[in-house]
Each structure stands twice: as structure tokens, then as C-alpha cells.
C-alpha positions as CSV (number, residue, x, y, z in Angstrom):
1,X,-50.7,127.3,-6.1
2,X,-53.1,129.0,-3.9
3,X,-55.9,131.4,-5.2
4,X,-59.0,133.1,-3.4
5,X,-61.9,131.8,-5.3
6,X,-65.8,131.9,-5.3
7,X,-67.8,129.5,-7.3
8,X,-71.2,131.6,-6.3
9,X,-72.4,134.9,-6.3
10,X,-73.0,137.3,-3.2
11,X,-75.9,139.4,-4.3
12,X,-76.4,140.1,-0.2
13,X,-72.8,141.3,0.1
14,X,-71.7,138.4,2.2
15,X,-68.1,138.0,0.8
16,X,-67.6,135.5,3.9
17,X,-69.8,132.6,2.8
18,X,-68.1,132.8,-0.8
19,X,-64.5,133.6,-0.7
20,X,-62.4,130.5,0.3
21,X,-58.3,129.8,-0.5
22,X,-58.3,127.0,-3.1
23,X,-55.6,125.1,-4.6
24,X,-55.4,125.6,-8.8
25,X,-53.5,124.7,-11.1
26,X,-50.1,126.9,-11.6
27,X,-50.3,128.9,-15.4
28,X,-48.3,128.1,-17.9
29,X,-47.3,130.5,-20.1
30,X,-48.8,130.9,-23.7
31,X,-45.9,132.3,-26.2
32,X,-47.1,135.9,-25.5
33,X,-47.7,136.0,-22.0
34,X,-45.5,136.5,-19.0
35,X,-45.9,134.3,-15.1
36,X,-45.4,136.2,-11.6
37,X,-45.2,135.6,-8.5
38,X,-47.3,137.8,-6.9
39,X,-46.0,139.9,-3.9
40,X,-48.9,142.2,-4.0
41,X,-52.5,143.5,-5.0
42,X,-55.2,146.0,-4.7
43,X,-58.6,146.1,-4.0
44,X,-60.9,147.9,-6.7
45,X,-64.6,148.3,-6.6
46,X,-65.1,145.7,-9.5
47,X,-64.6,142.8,-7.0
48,X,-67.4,143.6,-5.6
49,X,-69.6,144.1,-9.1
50,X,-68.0,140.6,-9.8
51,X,-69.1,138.7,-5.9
52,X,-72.2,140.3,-6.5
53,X,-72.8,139.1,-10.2
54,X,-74.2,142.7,-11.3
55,X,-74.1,144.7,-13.1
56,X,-72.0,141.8,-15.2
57,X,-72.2,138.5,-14.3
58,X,-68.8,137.2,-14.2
59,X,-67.6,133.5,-15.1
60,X,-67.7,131.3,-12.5
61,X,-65.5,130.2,-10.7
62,X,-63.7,133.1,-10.5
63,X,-60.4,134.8,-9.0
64,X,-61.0,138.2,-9.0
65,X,-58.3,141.2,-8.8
66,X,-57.2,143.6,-11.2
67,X,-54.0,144.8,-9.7
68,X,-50.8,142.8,-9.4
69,X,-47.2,143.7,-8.8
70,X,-44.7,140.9,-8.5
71,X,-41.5,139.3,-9.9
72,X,-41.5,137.3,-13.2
73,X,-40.7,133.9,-13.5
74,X,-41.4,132.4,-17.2
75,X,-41.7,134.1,-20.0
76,X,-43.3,132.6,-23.1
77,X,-40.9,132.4,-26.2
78,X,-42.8,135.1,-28.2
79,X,-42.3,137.6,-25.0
80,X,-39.5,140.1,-26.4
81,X,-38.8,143.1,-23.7
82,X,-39.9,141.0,-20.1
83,X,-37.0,139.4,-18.6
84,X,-37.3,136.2,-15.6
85,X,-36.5,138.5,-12.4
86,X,-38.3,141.5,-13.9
87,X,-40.4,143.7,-11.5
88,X,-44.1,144.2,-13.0
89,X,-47.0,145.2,-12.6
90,X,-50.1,144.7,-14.5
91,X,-52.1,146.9,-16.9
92,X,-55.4,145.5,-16.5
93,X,-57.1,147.0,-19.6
94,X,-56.8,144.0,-22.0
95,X,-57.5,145.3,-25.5
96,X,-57.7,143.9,-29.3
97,X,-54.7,145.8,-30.0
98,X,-56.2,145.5,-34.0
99,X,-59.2,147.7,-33.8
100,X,-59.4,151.5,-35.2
101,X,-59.5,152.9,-31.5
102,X,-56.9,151.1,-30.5
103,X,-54.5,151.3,-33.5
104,X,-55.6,155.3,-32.9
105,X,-53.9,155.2,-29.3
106,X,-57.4,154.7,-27.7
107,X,-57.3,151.3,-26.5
108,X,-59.5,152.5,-23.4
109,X,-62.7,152.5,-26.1
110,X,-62.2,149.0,-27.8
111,X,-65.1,147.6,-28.1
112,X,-63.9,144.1,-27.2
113,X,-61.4,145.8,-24.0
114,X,-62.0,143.7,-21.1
115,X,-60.6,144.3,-17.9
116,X,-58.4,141.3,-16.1
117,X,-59.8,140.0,-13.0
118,X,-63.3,141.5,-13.5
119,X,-64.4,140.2,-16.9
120,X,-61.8,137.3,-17.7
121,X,-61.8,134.0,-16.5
122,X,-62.5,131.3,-15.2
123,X,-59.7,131.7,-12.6
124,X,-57.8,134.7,-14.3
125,X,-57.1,137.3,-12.2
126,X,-54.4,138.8,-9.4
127,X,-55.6,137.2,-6.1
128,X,-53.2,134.0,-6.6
129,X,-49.4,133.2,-5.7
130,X,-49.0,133.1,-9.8
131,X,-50.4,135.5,-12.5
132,X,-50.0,135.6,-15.8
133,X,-50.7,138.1,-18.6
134,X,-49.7,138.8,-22.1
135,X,-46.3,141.1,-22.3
136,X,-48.5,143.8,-23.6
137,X,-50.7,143.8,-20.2
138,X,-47.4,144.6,-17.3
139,X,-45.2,147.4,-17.0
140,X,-41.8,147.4,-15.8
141,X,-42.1,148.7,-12.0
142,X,-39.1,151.5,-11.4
143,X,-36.1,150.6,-9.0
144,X,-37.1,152.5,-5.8
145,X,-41.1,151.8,-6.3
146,X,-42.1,149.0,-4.0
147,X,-44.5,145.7,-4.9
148,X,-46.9,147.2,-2.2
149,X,-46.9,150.8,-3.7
150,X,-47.3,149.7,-7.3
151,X,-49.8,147.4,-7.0
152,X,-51.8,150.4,-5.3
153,X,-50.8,152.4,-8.2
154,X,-52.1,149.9,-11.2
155,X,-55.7,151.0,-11.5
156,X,-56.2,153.7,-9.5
157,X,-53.3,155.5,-10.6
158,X,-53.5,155.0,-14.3
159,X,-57.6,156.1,-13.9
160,X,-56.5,159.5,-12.8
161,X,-53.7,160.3,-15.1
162,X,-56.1,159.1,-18.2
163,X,-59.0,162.0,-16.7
164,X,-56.5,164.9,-15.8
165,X,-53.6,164.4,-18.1
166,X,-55.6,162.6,-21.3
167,X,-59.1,163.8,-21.0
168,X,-58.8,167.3,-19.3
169,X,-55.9,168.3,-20.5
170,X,-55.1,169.9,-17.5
171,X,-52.5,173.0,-17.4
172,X,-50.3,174.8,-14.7
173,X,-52.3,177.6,-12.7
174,X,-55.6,176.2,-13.1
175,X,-58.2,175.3,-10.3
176,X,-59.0,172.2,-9.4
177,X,-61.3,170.3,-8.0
178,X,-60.8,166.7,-6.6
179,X,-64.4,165.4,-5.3
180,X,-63.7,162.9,-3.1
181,X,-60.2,163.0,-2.1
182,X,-60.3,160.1,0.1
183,X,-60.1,157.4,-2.2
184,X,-57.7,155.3,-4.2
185,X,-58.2,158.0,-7.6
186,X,-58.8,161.1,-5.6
187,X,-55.4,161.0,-3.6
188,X,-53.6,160.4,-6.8
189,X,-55.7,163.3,-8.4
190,X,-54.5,165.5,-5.8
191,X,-51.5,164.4,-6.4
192,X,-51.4,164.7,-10.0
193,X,-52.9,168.4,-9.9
194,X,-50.2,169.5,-8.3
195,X,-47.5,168.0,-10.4
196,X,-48.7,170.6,-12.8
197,X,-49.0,173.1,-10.5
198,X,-52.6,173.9,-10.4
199,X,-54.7,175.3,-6.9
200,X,-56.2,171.9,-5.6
201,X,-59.4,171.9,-3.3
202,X,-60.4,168.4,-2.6
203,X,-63.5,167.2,-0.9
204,X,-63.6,164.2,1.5
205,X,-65.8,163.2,5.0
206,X,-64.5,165.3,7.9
207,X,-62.0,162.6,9.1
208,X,-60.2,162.6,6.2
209,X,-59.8,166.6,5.4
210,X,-56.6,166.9,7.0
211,X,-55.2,164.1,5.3
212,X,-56.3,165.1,1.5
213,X,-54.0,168.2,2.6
214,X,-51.1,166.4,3.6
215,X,-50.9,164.8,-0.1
216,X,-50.8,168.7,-1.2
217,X,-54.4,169.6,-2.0
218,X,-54.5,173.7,-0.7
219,X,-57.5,173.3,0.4
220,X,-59.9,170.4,2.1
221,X,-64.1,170.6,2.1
222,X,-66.0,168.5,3.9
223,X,-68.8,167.0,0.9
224,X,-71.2,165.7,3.7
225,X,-72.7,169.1,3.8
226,X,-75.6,170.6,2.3
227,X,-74.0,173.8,1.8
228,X,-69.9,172.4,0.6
229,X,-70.1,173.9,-2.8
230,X,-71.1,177.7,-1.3
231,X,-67.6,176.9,1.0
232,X,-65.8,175.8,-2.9
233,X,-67.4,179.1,-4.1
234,X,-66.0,181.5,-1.5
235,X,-62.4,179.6,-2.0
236,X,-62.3,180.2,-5.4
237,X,-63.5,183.9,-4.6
238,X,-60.2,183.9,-2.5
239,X,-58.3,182.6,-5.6
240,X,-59.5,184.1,-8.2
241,X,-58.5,187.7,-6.4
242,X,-55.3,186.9,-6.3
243,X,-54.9,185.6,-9.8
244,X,-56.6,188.3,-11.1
245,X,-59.5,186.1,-12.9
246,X,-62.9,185.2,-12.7
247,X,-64.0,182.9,-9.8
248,X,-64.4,179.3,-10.6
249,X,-63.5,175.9,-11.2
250,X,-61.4,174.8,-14.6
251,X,-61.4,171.3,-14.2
252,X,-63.9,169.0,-11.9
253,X,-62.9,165.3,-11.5
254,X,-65.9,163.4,-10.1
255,X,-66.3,159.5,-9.3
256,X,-68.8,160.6,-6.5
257,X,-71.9,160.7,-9.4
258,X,-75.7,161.8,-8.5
259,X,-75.3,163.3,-5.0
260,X,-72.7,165.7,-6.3
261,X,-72.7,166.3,-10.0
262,X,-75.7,169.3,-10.2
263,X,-73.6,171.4,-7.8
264,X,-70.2,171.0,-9.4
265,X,-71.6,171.9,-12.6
266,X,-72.6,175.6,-10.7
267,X,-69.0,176.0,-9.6
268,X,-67.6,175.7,-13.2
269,X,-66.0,178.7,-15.2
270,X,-66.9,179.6,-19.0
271,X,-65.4,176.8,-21.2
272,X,-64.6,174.2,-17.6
273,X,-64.6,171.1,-17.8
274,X,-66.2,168.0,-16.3
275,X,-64.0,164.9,-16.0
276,X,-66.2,161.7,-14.2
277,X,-65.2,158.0,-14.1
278,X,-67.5,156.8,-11.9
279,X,-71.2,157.2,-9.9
280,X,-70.5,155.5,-6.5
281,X,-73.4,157.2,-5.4
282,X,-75.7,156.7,-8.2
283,X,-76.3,156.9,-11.9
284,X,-79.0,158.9,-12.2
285,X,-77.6,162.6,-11.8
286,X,-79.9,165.2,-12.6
287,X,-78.3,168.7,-13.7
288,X,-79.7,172.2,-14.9
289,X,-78.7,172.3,-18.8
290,X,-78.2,175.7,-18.6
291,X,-75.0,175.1,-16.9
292,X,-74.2,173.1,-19.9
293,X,-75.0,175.3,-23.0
294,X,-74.8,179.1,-21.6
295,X,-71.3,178.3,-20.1
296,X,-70.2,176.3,-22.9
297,X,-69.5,173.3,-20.1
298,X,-67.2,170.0,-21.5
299,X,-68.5,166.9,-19.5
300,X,-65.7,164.2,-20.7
301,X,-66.0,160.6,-19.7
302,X,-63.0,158.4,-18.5
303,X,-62.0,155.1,-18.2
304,X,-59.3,153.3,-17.8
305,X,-56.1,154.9,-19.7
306,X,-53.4,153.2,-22.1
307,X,-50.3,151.6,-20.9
308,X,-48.0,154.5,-21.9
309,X,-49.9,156.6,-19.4
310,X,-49.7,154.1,-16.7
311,X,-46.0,154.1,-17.6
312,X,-46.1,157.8,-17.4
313,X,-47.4,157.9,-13.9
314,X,-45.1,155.3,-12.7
315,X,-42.3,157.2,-13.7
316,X,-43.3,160.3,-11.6
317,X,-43.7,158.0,-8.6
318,X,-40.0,157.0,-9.2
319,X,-38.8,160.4,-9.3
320,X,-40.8,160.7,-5.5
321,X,-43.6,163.4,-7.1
322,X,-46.8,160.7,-6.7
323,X,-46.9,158.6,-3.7
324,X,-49.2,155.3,-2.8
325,X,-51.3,156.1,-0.3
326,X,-52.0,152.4,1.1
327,X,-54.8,152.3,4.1
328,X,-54.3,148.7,5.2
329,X,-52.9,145.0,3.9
330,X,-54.8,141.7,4.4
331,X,-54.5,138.2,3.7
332,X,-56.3,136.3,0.8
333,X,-57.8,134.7,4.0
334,X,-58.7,137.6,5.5
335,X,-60.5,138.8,2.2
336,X,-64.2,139.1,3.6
337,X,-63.0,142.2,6.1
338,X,-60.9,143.8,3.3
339,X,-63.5,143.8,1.0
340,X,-66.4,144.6,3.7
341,X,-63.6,147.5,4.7
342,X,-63.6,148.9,0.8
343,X,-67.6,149.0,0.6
344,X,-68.0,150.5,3.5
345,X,-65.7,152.9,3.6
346,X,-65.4,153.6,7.1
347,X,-62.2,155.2,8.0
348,X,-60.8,154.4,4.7
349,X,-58.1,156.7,3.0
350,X,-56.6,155.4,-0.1
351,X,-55.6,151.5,-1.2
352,X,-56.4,148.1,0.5
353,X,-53.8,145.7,-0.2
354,X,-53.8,142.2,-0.1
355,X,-50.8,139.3,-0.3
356,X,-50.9,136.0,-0.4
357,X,-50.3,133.9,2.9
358,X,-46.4,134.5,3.7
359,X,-45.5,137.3,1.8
């Protein structure tokens, strides 16, 4: 079969001197794992962690890709609820399954949880014409969900339900606030904020305001501005009148890190919360405790999610209530420009996909 591989690292970010089409060897599957053909995948920030070889250096070579959605094919003899001609797609956080946490239900803090594509290998992850994974590691894609919709879904999808739905706790009414709408996990927070009914201001870059409102957020900020947290302020002002409550956010769900995190902690109510999964614009956030202690602030860290949540978010996209919101599909060949596309960022709004040559 045919897999995009790279036997060397791009610390310099040039994916084009690295990634090539290869021919491996097709997997055979071990008594617990499943083989698909793959019909479709998703780009996630961790292919570019693993080209670069930091903050992890991956095993070389490597196929990289977390998400997968495709049509089963073998089945070991130990697989039990996967059929051949099954639609899948994967869960990519591959835990013990044995440990406390994940006996507990918290597979998402296993201290041995790798994630497919990123940290296994060599040659183990979704950008291939065949993938295999234990049974444990794909979900059963519903009838009227497309390949190219759950493959968008996989990560991004499960990341948001785990921080709203597991971590938050969110509940109807509430106000919410999705920083950075334009990307794979804000459009599915949006998305998943107002499944439960709550009042949704996202942020994004001016080009992408109007489209953070057409997937249902109320109201869209542009976070390039000094000033975008006095504009959150006066909106929940607005809100808070007619709800007859204090003004303020109940739940913050950042990915966006350093640049943002001091000023979301100002907009938070008494007893808010704090949800991040992510620093894409740095690590080292500096905040005013105060915020944390005097208002009695929960910051909650999130990664990841269990398979049952995945499954849960699935089945709201086949009821039509969550939607994929796919910005562009590539070629494995054409892999350089998607992922050049994704770390940019320019004009991007939601998922890149890529399929192997054909499909």
C-alpha cells in the first residue's frame, strides 16, 4: 500500500523536503485489532510536533495522522463487535485499559496513553490506504455521517465534548465563551454550547466572525484587538439584563494560551470556570491570582476524552445537531501545502482533510 512518510525531521518547517508517498507493507491484523481502508483523514497540530521532532521526538520513519474514517476489511479473531464492511472511525487515544484511571473511566490520564499517529510507530498512523487499530480504538460511524465528516470529527470533536460536556459540566442558559471559533475544536464548541442551550460568544480573526455565527454562536468578537474582552464585557452586560443576573462568563474554553488567558480570567463570574486544551500561542500565560482566589475561579485542564464521549458526539452529528465543518481536502501528495495551510492559518475555518490518491 501507499503511505506518506518521512524518515527525517523538519525542525525549519519544510514539510516539502520530508514528506514523500512510499510503498509499505499492508498490516496484518493482530487478534485484537481491526484493518481499513482509508477513505479519509484529518489534519491535527501533532503532525507538525511530530515533522518537527519537538516537543517529542517521534520514531522514525514515521506515518503520521491521528484521524481516520474508512471501511473495514479484516478483523482479527479476538475482534468481537467490528464487522468486515463496518464504517469506522478511529479513537486515537490508545490507553492501558488496566490502570486505576482508566479502570475509573479516565483513560484520558493513563500514564502510559499514547496517542496513534503522533507517538506510535514506526509507520503507525492514518495517512495510508490501510490502517489498523485495536477494536477498542474505532467507533462505529452512524448511517447518514460521511468518511469526510467523521474523520473531521475524530479528534477535534471528541476534544470539545471531553472540556464542555466532561470537564465543565456545562448547563442550559449559561454563557459561554468559545476563544477561537475558527478552528477544528472551536466550531464544534460552538456547536456543542448550543446543544445545551447556553448564550455563545465566540472569538475568531475578522474574516471568520461571520462564519463562527453561522454554526450558531450569538455573538462573534474579533480577538486580534487590544480591547476584545471590554466588547465580551458589554455583551454579557446585554445578557445578563435580560436574564436577570450578574454579568459574566460561566464557562471559558481556551486553546488560544498566553496572548488570551489573563483577560478571560477578568470576564469570569463568581464560581466560572476555565476549561483549556491547548497554548497555540504560548505556554507561558501570566494571570492576576486574584481572579483565581477572590472569585473562587475553576481552571480545569483537558485532553483528549474517552471513547464513550466520542460516541456521544457522533451520535448528535447523526441526529444533524453538530456539523463538520471541513475547510479544504488534499492529496497525501499534496501534503506539504495542507500542512503549511494548517500552521499558518491563513484563511482557515475548521478541518483539512486529506485522502489517499483516488479516493
Amino acid at each position: 500500500m501507499k503511505g506518506l512518510v518521512f524518515e527525517e525531521y523538519a525542525p525549519d518547517n519544510d514539510f516539502q523536503k520530508i514528506l514523500k508517498v512510499k510503498d509499505v507493507d499492508d498490516p496484518k491484523p493482530k487478534s485484537n485489532e481491526v484493518i481499513f481502508q482509508v477513505k479519509a483523514t484529518s489534519l491535527n497540530y501533532n503532525d507538525i510536533w511530530g515533522m518537527r521532532g519537538n516537543p517529542i521526538p517521534v520514531q522514525l520513519p514515521h506515518i503520521s495522522g491521528s484521524d481516520a474514517a474508512g471501511v473495514v476489511i479484516a478483523v482479527g479473531d479476538g475482534v468481537n463487535d467490528i464487522k468486515v464492511g463496518d464504517r469506522v472511525v478511529s479513537h486515537a487515544n490508545m490507553s492501558c485499559r488496566t490502570c486505576k484511571a482508566c479502570t475509573d473511566g479516565r483513560e484520558f490520564d493513563c500514564t502510559k496513553r499514547t496517542i496513534w499517529g503522533f507517538q506510535t510507530g514506526p509507520l503507525w498512523g492514518a495517512y495510508c490506504e490501510i490502517a489498523h487499530l485495536p477494536e477498542v480504538n474505532v467507533v462505529k460511524i452512524p448511517d447518514n455521517v460521511s468518511f469526510d465528516e467523521a474523520a473531521a470529527a475524530s479528534m477535534t470533536l471528541l476534544t470539545s465534548w471531553h472540556m464542555l460536556v466532561g470537564r465543565a459540566k456545562i448547563q442550559p442558559g449559561q454563557t459561554v465563551l468559545i476563544m477561537g471559533g475558527g478552528s477544528g475544536v472551536g466550531s464544534f464548541g460552538i456547536q456543542i454550547a448550543k446543544l445545551y442551550n447556553c448564550d455563545v460568544i465566540a472569538t475568531a480573526s475578522p474574516d471568520k466572525l461571520d462564519k463562527c455565527k453561522e454554526l450558531g454562536a450569538d455573538y462573534a468578537v474579533d480577538h486580534r484587538k487590544d480591547d476584545w474582552h471590554k466588547e465580551v464585557r458589554t455583551i454579557t452586560k446585554e445578557l445578563a439584563k435580560k436574564k436577570g443576573e450578574l454579568a459574566g462568563i460561566d464557562v471559558s474554553f481556551d486553546h488560544i494560551g498566553e496572548t488570551h488567558w489573563n483577560k478571560q480570567l477578568t470576564l469570569l463570574k463568581f464560581g466560572a470556570t476555565l476549561v483549556t486544551c491547548g497554548a497555540t500561542t504560548g505556554y507561558d500565560a501570566k494571570m492576576d491570582l486574584r481572579h483565581i482566589f477572590f472569585k473562587g475561579t475553576n481552571i480545569l485542564g483537558s485532553t483528549q476524552g474517552t471513547k464513550a464521549e466520542l460516541e456521544q458526539g457522533l451520535y448528535w452529528m447523526g441526529r444533524g445537531k453538530i456539523k463538520s465543518k471541513i475547510d479544504s481536502v488534499f492529496s497525501f501528495e499534496q501534503a506539504a501545502e495542507a500542512h503549511t495551510k494548517m500552521l499558518t492559518g491563513k484563511g482557515l475555518f475548521g478541518k483539512i482533510l486529506m485522502k489517499p490518491e483516488g479516493i
